[in-house]
N, C-alpha and C positions, 0 to 999 in steps of 0.2 A: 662288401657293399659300402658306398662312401655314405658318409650323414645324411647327406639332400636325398638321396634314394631311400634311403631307411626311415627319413620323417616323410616321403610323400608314402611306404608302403604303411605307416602307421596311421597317417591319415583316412587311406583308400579304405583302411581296415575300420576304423572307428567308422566313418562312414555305414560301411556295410553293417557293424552292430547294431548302431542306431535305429534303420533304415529295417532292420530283420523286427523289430521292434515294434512298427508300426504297422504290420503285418494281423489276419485274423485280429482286430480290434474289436471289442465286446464295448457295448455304451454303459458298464461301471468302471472297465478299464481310461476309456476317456474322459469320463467323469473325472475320475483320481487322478489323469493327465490335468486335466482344467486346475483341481484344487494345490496341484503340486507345483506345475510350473506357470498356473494366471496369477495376476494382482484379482484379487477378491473383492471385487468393483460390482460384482452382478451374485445376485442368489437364484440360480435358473430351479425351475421344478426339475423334479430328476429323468430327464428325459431326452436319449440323445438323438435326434432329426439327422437325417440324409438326405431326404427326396421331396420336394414339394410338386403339388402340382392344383392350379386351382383355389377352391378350398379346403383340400389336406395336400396334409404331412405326413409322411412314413418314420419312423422311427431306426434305428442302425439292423435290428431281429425284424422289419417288416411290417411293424404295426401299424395301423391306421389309425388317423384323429383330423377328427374339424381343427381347424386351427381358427380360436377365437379370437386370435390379439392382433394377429394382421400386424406381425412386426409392427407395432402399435403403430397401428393405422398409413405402414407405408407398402401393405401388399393392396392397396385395394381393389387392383385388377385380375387380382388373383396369384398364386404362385406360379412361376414361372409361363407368366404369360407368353402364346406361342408368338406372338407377332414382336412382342415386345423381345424375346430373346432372337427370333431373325435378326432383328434392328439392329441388337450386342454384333451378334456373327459378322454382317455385314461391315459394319462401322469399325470394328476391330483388324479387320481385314485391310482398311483404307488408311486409315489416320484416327490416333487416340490423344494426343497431347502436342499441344503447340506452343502452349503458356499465352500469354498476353504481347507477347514481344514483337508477332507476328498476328495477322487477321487467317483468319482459317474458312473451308466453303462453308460451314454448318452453324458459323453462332449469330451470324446477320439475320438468314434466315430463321433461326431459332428466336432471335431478339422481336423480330417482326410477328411472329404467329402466335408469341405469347402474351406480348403487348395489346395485342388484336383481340385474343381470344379471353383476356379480362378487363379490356378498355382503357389502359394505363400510356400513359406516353414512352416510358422507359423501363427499362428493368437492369441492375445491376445480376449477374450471374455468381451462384457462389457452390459451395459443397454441401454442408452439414447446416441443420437445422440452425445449431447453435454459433456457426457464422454468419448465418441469417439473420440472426436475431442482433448479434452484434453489429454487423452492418447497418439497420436499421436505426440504432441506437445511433452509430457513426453520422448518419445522413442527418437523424432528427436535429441533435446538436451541434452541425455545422450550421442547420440550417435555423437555427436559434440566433446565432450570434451573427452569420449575416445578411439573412433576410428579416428576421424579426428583432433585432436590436439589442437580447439581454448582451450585456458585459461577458467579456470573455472569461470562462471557468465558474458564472454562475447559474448556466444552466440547469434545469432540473425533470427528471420525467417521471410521471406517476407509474405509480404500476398497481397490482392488487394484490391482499392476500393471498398463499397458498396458490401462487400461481408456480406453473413450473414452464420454464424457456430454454431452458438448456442448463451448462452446468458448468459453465467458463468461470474465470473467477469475478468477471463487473457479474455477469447472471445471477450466480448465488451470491452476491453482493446487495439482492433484493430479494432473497428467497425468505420464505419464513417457516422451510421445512431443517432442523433442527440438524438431520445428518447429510444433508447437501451444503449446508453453511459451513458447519460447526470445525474449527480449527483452521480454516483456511484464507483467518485473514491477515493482514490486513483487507480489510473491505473497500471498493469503490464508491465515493462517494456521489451522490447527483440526484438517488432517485427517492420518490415518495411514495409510500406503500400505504394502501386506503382500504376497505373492505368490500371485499369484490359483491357487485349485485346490490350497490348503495350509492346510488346518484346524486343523492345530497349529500355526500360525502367529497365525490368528485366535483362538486358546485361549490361546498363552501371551501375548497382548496383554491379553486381558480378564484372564486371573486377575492378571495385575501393573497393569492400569491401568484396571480395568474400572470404578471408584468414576466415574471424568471420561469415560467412554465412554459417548456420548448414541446413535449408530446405528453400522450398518453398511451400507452401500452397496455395491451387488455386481449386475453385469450374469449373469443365468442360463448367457447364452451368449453371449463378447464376440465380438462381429459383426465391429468396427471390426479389430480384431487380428489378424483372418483366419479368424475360424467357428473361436473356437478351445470346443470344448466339454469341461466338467468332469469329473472321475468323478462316476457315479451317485449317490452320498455326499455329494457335497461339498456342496451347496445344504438339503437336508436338515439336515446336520449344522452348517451354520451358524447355520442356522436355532434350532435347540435351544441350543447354546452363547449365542446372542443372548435366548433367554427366560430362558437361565440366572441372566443377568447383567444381567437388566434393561435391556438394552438393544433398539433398536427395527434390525429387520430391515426393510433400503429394498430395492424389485426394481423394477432399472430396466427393462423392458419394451418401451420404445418400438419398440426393430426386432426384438425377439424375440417379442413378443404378438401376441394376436389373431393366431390361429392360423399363423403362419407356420412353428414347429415340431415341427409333427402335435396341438400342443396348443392351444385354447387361449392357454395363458401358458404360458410357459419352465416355470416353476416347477411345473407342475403334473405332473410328471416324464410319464411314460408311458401316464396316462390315456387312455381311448379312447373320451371324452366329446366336447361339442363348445359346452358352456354350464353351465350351476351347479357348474364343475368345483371349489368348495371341500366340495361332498359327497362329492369321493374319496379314497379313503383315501391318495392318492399326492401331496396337492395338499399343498406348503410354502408356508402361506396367509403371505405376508409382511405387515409392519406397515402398512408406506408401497407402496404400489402405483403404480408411474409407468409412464403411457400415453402416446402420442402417433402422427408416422405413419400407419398405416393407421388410426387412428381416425376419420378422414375419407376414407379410400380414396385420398387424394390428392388433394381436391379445394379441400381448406381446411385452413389452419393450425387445429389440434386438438388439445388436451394435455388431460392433464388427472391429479389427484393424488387418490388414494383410501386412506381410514383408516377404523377408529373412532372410537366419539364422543369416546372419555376421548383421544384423539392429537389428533381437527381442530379441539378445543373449544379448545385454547391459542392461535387466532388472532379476534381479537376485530374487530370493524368499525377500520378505519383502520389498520390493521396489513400489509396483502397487499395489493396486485389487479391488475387489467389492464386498463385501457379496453375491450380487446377482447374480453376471459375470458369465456365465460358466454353470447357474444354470439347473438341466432336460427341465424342462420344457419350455426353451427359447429354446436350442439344439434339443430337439424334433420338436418344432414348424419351427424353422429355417430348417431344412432338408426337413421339408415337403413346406413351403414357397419355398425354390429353386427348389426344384423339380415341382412343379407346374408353375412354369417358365417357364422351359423345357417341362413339357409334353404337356402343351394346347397351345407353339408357342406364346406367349405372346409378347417377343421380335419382332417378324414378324407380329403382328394384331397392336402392334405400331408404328411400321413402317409405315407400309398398312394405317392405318385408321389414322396416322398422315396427309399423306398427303392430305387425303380423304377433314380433318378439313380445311389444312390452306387454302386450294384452295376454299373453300366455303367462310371464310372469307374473303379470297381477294379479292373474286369478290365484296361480301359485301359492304367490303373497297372501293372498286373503284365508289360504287354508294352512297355511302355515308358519306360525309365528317365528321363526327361523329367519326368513327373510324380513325386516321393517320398512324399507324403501324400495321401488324399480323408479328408475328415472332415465332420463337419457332423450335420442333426439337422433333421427335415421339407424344406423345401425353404427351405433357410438352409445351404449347402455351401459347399466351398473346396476347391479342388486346389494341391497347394504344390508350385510348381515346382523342378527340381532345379536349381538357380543361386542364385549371389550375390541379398541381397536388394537391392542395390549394381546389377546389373546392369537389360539391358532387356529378357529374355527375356519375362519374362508380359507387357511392355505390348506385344511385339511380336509374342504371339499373340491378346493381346485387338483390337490392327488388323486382322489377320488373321481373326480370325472374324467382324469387323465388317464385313470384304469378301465373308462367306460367309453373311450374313445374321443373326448373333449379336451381342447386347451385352453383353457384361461389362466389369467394370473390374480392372484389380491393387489391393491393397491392402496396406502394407506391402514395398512391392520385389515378393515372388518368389509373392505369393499372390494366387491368382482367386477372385475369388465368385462366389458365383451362386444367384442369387432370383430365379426367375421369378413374376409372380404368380399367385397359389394356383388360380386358375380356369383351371389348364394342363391338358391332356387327355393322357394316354398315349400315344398317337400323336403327339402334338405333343413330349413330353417324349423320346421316340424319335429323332424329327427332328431334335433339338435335342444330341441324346447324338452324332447322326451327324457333326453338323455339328464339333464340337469335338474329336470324334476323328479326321476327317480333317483340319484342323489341326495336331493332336498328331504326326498321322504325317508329314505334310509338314516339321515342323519339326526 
């Protein structure tokens, strides 16, 4: 047999090893796959998923659990939404990528119904949350230097504590969480970090430095931080202070929009709308709008960046883009994601069934000094365990409920979240109150 046949039969052969290998898989066996050959970038509970559907997940042996994290807050339509996965089938079958080189049937239309459907003039198309976020950043500070006049490279944008945006390198170049930072700089310079939930913080920064102050950047409700939510005021009131001063108000949205807290958007305070919510008088219509997340239900990477004309007009062809941005098959899925918003009331069952949660936990909380805090805001909650955030108490009730049918994750040491997604039913969220409170008592 000559060489070339002898390395394609050693090839076919390794192949087949491999391949016999992935065969009858057990979810410790994949587990020990993940630790052997992933970068150790993620600490998952020990639990390996197969099947979603709704609000569970099956496990690799068949187990059932609520799934509480809602792909942090990007299933909110549920797992494998039926309409939403037709949309995949169909759009996959037609046309998935075209790049920007060419106009395609589906992102005009897409551009139009998004625009429409949160009152914006434009929307730039992107992937990941944390392109979005950078995008955003890109727009704010073109549009410093030439619509607002600071000098070129002395731009600046506030941001706040303990906020989390992604995890690029400008991102954690304002981060003040220690293991998203730490060793990865040199850092980007530009931004000013202020204490989130303090308006006379963000006041006496503008009136002394407001001339080089291009935005503000501000999560409604930092999710990452533990569901910490604002005074009533504070978003509002930033908001004014930033038209004051001629600067551009950014809301980052990604795990707090599209209805995951009883609104709509974060921003839209208390409203009890569920679509055109910049007709309410309670709506702090921000400059820069950053989506992502459940803008595809989970089904596809989905971002996307929303302004007016006189803010997206500063970005000119060859300036921005994405090979993927824009592409059919995210436009397709994102029109059927929002409109699934709308048609099953999604916004009003988070509302509804938020309150349903926090008032079970309180009571919880009140007989059980285990818990110290419930906080949170539609079905975007947190209970903050009574322990060190140093310790392992909450990862060792979030196993524990993961043996009783529950997933949640800690976040920050000593803090549970919990996001189920939106298409939860009362009785389900019942079930689920039960489940965490026996738990609570056992611990």
């Amino acid at each position: 047999m000559c060489g070339h046949l002898k390395s394609i039969t050693f090839e076919l052969n390794l192949i087949k090893r491999i391949m016999a290998t992935l065969t009858d898989l057990s979810s410790q066996k994949l587990i020990d796959y993940e630790e052997r050959y992933g970068a150790h970038n993620y600490h998952p509970l020990p639990v390996v998923l197969s099947k979603g559907e709704g609000v569970f997940v099956w496990d690799l042996e068949g187990k059932k659990y609520y799934d509480f994290l809602s792909a942090y807050s990007a299933v909110n339509q549920g797992h494998c939404h039926p309409r939403i996965v037709q949309t995949t089938k169909d759009q996959a079958g037609e046309l998935t990528l075209t790049s920007r080189a060419f106009y395609n049937d589906k992102l005009g239309v897409y551009e139009k119904y998004i625009t429409e459907y949160f009152g914006f003039d434009k929307v730039l198309p992107m992937n990941s949350g944390a392109e979005a976020v950078e995008t955003a950043i890109k727009i704010c500070r073109k549009w410093g230097y030439e619509k607002k006049g600071i000098p070129n490279g002395a731009a600046k944008i506030i941001v706040c504590g303990h906020n989390f945006h992604g995890r690029t390198v400008t991102i954690i170049s304002f981060s003040s969480d220690p293991d998203a930072r730490g060793h990865f700089g040199p850092y980007t310079p530009g931004f000013i970090s202020i204490p989130y939930n303090d308006v006379s913080a963000l006041s006496e920064i503008l009136e002394n430095d407001g001339a080089d102050i291009a935005g503000f950047l501000v999560e409604p409700i930092q999710g990452e931080a533990g569901v910490f939510v604002p005074d009533d005021g504070f978003i509002p009131a930033c908001a004014d202070l930033c038209r004051k001063h001629n600067v551009l108000f950014i809301a980052d949205e990604i795990q707090t929009g599209l209805a995951r807290t009883g609104s709509l958007l974060a921003v839209c305070g208390d409203c009890t709308c569920d679509n055109k919510c910049e007709q309410q008088d309670t709506y702090t219509r921000p400059d820069i709008l950053i989506l992502g997340k459940a803008l595809s239900g989970g089904a596809y990477p989905v971002s996307a960046v929303l302004a007016n004309e006189h803010i997206m007009e500063v970005i000119k062809p060859g300036q921005h883009g994405s090979t993927f941005g824009g592409n059919p098959m995210a436009c397709a899925i994102a029109m059927t994601a929002l409109e699934i918003l709308h048609d099953e009331r999604l916004t009003q069952n988070a509302r509804k069934l938020g309150k349903v949660f926090r008032h079970r936990m309180q009571t919880l909380a009140d007989k059980h000094e285990l818990i110290s805090l419930v906080r949170g805001k539609g079905l975007l909650n947190a209970i903050v365990i009574n322990d060190s955030p140093d310790s392992s108490t909450a990862w060792d009730i979030c196993v524990e409920m993961s043996k009783n049918g529950l997933l949640a994750k800690p976040t920050h040491g000593n803090i549970i979240r919990f996001a189920p997604p939106l298409v939860i039913t009362e009785e389900q969220i019942h079930e689920c109150c039960d489940i965490i409170e026996k738990v609570i008592k056992e611990f």
